[in-house]
C-alpha positions as semicolon CSV with decimal commas, in nm:
position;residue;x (nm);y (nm);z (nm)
1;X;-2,433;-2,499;0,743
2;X;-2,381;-2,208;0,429
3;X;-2,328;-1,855;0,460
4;X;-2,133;-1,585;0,268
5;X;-2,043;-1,264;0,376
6;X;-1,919;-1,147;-0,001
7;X;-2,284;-1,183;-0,171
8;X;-2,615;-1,205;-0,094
9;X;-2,808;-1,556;-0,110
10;X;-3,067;-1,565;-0,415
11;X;-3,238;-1,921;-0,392
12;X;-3,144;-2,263;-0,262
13;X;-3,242;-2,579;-0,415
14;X;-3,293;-2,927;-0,228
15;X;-3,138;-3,250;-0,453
16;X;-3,427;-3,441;-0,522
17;X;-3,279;-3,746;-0,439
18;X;-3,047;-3,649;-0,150
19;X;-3,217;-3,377;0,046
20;X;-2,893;-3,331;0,233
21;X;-2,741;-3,189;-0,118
22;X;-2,817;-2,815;-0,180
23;X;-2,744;-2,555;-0,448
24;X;-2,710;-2,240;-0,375
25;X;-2,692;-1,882;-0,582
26;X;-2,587;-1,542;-0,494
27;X;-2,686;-1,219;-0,644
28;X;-2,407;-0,941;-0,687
29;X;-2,067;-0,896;-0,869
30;X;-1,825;-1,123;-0,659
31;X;-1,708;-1,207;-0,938
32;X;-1,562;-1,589;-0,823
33;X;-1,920;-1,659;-0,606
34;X;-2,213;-1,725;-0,810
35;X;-2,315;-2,071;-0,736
36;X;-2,192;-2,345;-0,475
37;X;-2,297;-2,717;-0,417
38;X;-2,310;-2,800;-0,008
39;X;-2,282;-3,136;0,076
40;X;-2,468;-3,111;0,410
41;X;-2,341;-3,479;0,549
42;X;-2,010;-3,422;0,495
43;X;-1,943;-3,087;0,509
44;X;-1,794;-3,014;0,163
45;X;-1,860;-2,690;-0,004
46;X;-1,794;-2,717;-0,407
47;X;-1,779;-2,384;-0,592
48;X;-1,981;-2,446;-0,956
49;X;-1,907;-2,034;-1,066
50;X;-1,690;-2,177;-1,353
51;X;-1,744;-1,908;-1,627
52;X;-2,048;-1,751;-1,520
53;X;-2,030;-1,396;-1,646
54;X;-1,990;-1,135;-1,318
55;X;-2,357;-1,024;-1,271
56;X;-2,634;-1,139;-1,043
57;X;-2,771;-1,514;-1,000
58;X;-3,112;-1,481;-0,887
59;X;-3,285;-1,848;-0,935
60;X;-3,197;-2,204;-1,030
61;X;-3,408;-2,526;-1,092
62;X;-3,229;-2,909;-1,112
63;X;-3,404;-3,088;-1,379
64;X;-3,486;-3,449;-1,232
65;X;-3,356;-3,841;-1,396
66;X;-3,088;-3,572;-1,554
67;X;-2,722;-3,554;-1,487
68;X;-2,702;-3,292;-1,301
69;X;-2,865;-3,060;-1,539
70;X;-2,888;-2,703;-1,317
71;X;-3,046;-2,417;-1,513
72;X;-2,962;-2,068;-1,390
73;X;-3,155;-1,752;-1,432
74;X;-2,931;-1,446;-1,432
75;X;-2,957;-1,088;-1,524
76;X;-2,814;-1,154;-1,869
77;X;-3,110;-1,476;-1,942
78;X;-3,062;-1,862;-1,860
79;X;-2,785;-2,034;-1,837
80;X;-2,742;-2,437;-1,776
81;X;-2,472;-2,720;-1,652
82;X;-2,479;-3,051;-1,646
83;X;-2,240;-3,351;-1,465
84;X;-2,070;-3,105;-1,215
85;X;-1,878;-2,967;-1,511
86;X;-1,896;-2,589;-1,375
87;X;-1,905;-2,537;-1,773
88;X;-2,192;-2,277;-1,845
89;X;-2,363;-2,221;-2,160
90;X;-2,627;-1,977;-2,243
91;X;-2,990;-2,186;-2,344
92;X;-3,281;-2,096;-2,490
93;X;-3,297;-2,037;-2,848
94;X;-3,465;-1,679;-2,918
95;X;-3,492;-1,632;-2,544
96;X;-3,402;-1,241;-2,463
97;X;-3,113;-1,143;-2,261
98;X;-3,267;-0,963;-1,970
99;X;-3,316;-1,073;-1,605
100;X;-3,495;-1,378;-1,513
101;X;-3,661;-1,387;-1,204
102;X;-3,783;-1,721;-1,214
103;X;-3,747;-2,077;-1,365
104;X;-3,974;-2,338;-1,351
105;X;-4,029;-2,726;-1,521
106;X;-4,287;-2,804;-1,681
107;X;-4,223;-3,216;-1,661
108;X;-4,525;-3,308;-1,868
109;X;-4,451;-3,073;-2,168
110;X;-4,123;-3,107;-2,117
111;X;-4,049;-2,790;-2,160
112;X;-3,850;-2,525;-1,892
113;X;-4,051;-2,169;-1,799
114;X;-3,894;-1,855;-1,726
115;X;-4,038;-1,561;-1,589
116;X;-3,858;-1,219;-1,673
117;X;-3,883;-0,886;-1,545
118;X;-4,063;-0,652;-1,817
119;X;-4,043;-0,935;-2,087
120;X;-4,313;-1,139;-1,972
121;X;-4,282;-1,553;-1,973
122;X;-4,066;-1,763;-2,202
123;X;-4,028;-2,150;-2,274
124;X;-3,794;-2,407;-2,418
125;X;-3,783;-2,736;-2,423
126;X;-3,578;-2,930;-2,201
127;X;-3,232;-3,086;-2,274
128;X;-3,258;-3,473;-2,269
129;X;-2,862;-3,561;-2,280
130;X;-2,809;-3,822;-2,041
131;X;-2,475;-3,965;-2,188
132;X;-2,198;-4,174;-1,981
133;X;-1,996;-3,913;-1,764
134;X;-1,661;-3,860;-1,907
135;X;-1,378;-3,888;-1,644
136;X;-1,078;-3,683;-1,570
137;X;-0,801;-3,733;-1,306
138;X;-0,550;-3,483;-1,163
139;X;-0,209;-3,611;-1,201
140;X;-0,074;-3,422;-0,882
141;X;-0,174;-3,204;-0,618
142;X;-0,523;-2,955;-0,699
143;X;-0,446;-2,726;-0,398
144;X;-0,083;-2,610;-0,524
145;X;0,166;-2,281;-0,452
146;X;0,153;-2,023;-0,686
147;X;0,453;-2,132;-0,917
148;X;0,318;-2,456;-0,933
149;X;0,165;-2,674;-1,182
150;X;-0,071;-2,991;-1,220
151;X;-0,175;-3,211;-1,522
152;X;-0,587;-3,296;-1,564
153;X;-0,583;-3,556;-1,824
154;X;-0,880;-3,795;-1,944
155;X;-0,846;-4,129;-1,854
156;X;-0,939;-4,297;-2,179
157;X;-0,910;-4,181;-2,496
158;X;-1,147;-4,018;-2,768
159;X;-1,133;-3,910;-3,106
160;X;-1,152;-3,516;-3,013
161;X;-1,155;-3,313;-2,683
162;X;-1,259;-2,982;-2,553
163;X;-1,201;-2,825;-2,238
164;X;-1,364;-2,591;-2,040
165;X;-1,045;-2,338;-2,126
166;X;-1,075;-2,409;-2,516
167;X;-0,762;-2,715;-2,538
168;X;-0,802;-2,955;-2,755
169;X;-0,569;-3,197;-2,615
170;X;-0,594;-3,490;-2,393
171;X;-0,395;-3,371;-2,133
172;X;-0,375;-2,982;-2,011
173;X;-0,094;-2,821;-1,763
174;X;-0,317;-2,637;-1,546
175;X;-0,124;-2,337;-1,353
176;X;-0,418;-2,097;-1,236
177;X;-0,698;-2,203;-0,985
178;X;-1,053;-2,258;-1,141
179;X;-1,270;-2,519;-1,227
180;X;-1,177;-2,761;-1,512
181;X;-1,401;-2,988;-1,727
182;X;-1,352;-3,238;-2,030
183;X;-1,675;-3,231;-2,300
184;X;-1,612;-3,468;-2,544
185;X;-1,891;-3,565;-2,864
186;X;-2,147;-3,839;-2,796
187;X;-2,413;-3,932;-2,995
188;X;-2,677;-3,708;-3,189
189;X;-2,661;-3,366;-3,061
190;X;-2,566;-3,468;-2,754
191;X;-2,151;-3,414;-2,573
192;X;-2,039;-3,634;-2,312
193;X;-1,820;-3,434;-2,021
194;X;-1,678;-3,477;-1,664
195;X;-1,739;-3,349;-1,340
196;X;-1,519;-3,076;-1,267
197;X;-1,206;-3,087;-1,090
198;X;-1,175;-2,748;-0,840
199;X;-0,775;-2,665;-0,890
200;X;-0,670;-2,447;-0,610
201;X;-0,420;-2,215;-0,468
202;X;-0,278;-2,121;-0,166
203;X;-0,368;-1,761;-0,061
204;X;-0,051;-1,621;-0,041
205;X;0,113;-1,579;-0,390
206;X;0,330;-1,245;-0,331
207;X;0,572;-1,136;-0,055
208;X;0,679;-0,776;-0,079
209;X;0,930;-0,564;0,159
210;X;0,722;-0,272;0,284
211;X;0,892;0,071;0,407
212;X;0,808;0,387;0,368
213;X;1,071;0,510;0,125
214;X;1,371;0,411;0,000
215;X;1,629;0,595;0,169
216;X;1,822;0,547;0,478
217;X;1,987;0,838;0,696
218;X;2,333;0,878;0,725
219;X;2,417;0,651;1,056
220;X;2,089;0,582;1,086
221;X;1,826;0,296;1,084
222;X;1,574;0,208;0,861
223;X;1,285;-0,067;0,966
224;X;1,202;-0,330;0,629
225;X;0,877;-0,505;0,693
226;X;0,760;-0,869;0,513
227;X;0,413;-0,919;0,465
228;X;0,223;-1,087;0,691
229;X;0,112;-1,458;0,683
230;X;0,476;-1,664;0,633
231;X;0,530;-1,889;0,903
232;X;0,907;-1,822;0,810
233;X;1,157;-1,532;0,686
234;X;1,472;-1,525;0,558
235;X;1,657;-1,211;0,455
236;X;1,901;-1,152;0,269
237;X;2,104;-1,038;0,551
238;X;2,026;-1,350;0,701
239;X;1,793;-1,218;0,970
240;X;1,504;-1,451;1,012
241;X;1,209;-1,219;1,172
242;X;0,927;-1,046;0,975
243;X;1,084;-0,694;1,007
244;X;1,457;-0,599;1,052
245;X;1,613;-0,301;1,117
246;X;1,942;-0,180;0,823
247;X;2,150;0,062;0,886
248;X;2,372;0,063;0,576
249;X;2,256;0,110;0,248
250;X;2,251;-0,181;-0,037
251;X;1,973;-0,406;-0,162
252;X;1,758;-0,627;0,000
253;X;1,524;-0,905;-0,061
254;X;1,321;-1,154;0,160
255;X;1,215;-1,503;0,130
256;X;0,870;-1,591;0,287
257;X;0,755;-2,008;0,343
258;X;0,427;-2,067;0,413
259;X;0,262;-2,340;0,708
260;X;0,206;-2,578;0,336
261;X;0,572;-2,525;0,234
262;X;0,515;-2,283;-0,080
263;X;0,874;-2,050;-0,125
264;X;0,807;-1,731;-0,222
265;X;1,085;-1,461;-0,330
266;X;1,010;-1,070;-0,267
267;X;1,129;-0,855;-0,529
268;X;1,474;-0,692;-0,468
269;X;1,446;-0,368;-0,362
270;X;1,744;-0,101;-0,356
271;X;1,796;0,128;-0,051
272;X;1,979;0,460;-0,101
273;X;2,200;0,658;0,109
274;X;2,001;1,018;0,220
275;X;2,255;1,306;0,307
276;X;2,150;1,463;0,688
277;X;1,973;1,769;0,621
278;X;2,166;2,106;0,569
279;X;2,265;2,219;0,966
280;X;2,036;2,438;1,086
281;X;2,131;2,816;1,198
282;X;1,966;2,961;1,497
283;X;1,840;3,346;1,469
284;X;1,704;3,539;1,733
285;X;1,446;3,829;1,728
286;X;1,390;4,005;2,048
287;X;1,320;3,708;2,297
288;X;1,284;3,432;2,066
289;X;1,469;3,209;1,907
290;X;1,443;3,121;1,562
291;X;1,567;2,794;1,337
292;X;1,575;2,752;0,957
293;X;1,300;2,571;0,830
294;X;1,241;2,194;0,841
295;X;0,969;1,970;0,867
296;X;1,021;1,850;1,289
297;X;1,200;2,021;1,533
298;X;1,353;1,978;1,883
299;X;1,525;2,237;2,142
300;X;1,819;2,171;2,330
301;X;1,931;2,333;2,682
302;X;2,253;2,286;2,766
303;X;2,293;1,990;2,594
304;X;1,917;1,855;2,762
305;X;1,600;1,833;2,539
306;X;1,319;2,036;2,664
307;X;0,986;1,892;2,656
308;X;0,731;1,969;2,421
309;X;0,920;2,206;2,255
310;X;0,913;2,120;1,919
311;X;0,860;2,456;1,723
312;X;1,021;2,639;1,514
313;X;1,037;2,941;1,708
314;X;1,153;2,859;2,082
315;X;1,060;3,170;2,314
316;X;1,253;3,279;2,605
317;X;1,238;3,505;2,906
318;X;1,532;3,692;3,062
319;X;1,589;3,389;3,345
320;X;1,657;3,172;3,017
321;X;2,018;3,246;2,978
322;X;2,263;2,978;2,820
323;X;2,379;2,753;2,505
324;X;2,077;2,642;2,286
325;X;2,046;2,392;1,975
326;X;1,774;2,242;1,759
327;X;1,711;1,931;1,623
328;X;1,585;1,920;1,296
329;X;1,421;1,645;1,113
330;X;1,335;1,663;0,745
331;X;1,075;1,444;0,513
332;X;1,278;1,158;0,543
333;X;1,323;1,158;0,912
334;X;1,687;1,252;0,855
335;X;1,823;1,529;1,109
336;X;2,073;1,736;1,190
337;X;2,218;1,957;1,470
338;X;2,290;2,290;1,465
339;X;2,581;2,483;1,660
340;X;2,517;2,609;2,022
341;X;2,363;2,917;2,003
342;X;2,399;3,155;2,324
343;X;2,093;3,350;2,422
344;X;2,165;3,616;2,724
345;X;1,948;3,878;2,875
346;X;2,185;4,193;2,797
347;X;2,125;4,076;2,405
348;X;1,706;4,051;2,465
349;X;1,608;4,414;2,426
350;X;1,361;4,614;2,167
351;X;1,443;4,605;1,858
352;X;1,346;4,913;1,616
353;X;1,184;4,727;1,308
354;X;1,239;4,973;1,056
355;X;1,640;4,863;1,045
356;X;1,716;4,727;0,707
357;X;2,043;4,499;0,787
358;X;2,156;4,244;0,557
359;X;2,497;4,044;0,621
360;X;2,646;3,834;0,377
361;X;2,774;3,592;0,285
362;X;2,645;3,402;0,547
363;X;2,840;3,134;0,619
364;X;3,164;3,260;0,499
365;X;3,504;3,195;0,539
366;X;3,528;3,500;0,806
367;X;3,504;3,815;0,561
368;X;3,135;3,986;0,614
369;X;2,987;4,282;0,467
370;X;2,725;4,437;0,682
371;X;2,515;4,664;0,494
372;X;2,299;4,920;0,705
373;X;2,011;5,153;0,571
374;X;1,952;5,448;0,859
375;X;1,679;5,668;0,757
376;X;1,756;5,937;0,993
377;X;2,087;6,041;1,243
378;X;2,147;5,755;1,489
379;X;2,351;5,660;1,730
380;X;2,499;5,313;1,556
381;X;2,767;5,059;1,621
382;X;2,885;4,673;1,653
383;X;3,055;4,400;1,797
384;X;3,165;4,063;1,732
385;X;3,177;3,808;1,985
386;X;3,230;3,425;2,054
387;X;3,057;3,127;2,168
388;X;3,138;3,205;2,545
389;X;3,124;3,580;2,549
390;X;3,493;3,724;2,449
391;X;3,457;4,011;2,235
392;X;3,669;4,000;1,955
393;X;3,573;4,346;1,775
394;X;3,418;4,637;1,845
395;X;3,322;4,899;1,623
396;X;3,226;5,221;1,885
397;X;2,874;5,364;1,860
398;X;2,827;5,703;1,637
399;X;2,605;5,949;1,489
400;X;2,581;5,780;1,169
401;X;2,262;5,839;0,827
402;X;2,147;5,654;0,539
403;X;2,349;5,365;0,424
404;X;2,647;5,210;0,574
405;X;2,865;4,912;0,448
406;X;3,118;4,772;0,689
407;X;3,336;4,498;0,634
408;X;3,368;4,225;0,923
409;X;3,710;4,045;0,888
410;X;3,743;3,739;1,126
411;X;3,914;3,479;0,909
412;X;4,165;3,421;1,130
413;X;4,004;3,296;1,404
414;X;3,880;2,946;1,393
415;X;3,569;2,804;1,229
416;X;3,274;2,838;1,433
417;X;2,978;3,023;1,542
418;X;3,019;3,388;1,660
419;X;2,777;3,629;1,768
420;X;2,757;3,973;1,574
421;X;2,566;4,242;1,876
422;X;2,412;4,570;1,659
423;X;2,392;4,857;1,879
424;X;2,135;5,116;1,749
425;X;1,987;5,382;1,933
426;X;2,040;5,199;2,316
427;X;1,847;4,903;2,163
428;X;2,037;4,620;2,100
429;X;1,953;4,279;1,775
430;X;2,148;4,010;1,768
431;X;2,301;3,798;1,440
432;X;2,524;3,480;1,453
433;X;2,803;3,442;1,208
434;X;2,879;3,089;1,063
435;X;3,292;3,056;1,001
436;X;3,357;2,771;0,802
């Protein structure tokens, strides 16, 4: 019939009268679950948590010929309700503060027993209120969308008023869910109130647009993603499907309605414009190939990705020769291709690692300066090629020592890639040159 997966059951108690009525606690820190009336017959769960503070509810006892008078015992002492209100106030004068473990009524004394742990046993004597129930009405709907509102009002009048949220007024605008209750003075000691009326919500009270940044690649596409549980969408592009794909920046916003009708309005959220990642320059060291740094990379073959190579380093054998890129992808998921790089055998030889060569700048506008540190007589030179193998310069190989600085003057060719071959010693390194 009952069962809660959010907090453990503590005690259930049978109505006296109606033995398919039950009360039931729960022990933990849910913090909107501490006690529920189940109307076994007809199926209707009522949540009575009201303002219970958040801690455990470990017993309960219904005080008989009462209005339904339910006394609680929690880990802060006893607490009681009467008429359905869901209205909770702490009882028993001088009674400590400390978990109670057990209640029980003592009918004849007329007095209400509660066992502690490490405190021992307490008493008080029972509350004999039995005035008329005040009633309340809900002018409107109590299960309502989240911008909603609905009036409780009493439906005669008195000379003062309290509600269970401290107004003072006849009438209240109610606008969060809860449980609401009207206590109003009756005679001696004692206050007449209502039965509660459960306001409600519907779940959903927020849409938002989910992505994972807020940038969008230069003539690229960017997937925006509503949350889940609208049984309609409409974007402010005008697309009506829980996730669309942009491919411009701007701002955008989504309207969610739910299978009851509530409108909801997602924030508006601004998506920028992310420059492509700086293009990458290929370097080569012996047989491999090298690109500048970046978070994802992909190789290129003439023109053809190879598969599963997605390195930084790509490395080759002799049979290998031809035009290679990479495909670089940065934090954003932005990429960017670099020029064809071309990789032949004659150009994959040893290189001697103690040359110190540094050209720059690098790209330039076609003037170089290639400095050179030789630390003993060798046999040294240099070419300058293009993309498809024409040699443009070449600076013969000769006895040369300690540091050179050559100038490399190819501004007036057009902007490109060219290849730069050292010669040194019958071993051969090769550099690319970025014209632009």
């Amino acid at each position: 019939v009952y069962g809660s997966s959010e907090a453990a059951i503590t005690f259930i108690a049978v109505d006296h009268k109606n033995p398919k009525r039950i009360w039931v606690t729960h022990s933990g820190y849910a913090k909107n679950l501490k006690i529920v009336e189940v109307d076994v017959e007809k199926d209707i769960i009522t949540n009575l948590t009201g303002n219970i503070p958040n801690v455990p509810v470990n017993t309960l006892i219904v005080q008989k010929n009462s209005p339904d008078r339910i006394y609680i015992g929690t880990d802060i002492g006893v607490f009681y309700s009467d008429y359905g209100s869901a209205n909770w106030i702490s009882y028993g004068k001088g009674m400590p503060n400390v978990v109670i473990n057990d209640l029980e009524i003592n009918e004849k004394s007329n007095e209400i027993i509660a066992g502690t742990y490490g405190r021992g046993i307490w008493k008080a004597p029972l509350m004999n209120c039995n005035e008329e129930m005040v009633e309340i009405e809900a002018k409107g709907e109590i299960l309502f969308c989240h911008n909603e509102t609905v009036e409780l009002t009493a439906k005669k009048d008195y000379p003062n008023y309290l509600w269970s949220n401290g107004a003072t007024t006849k009438s209240i605008t109610v606008r969060d869910a809860g449980a609401y209750s009207l206590s109003v003075v009756g005679s001696g000691d004692c206050d007449r109130k209502s039965k509660a009326i459960i306001v409600q919500k519907h779940p959903l009270d927020t849409i938002l647009v989910q992505k994972i940044h807020d940038f969008i690649c230069v003539d690229g596409t960017k997937e925006l993603v509503a949350s889940i549980g609208f049984s309609k969408y409409l974007w402010s592009t005008g697309d009506t499907t829980r996730s669309i794909y942009i491919n411009k920046p701007g701002f955008y916003s989504v309207r969610g309605t739910t299978k009851e009708g509530c409108v909801l309005n997602s924030p508006e959220i601004l998506i920028q414009e992310k420059a492509p990642p700086s293009k990458p320059v290929i370097s080569q060291h012996l047989n491999k190939l090298i690109s500048t740094e970046a978070v994802g990379y992909q190789w290129y073959f003439e023109g053809k990705k190879l598969a599963a190579r997605t390195q930084r380093t790509l490395e080759l054998d002799d049979s290998k020769v031809g035009k290679y890129t990479v495909l670089i992808t940065d934090e954003f998921g932005c990429t960017n291709m670099s020029d064809e790089y071309l990789f032949s055998s004659s150009s994959v030889e040893e290189v001697i690692m103690n040359l110190e060569l540094k050209v720059s700048p690098n790209p330039s506008n076609g003037i170089y300066q290639l400095k050179v540190n030789l630390e003993s007589s060798t046999n040294f030179g240099f070419e300058i090629s293009d993309l498809s193998g024409r040699v443009l310069f070449t600076q013969p190989q000769s006895i040369r020592n300690g540091a050179i600085s050559e100038q490399i003057n190819i501004s007036s060719y057009a902007n490109g890639t060219y290849i730069l071959k050292i010669n040194y010693n019958n071993s051969n390194t090769i550099y690319k040159l970025i014209k632009q």
